[in-house]
Steps between C-alpha positions, in 0.01 A plus 500: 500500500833478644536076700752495737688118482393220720688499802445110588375270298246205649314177376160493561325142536138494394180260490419417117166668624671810585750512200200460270325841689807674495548392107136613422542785674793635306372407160152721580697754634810474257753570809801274557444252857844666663335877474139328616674324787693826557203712539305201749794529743535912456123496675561254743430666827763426755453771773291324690762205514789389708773301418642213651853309414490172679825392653655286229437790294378277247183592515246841527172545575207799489294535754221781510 
């Protein structure tokens, strides 16, 4: 399988709670958190979404 590099890099905050899914998830499943994390956004459906910067441009928000 041929990964391409990461592009940007980001720090994700968690909950303990969710660290400790996302922990026990990866040890049943034996797949690293970045490529599990990867594969949640990849289905992420954003076509029924638009955009919006606010005027600071500080901040963004979805809205279906």
């Amino acid at each position: 399988m041929n990964k391409k590099w990461a592009v940007k890099r980001i720090t994700l905050n968690l909950a303990s709670n969710e660290l400790e899914k996302l922990e026990q998830y990866c040890q049943k499943t034996g797949r690293p958190a970045t490529d599990v994390i990867r594969e949640l956004i990849r289905s992420l459906e954003t076509n029924n979404f638009q955009l919006t910067v606010h005027e600071d441009n500080r901040e963004e928000s979805w809205t279906p």
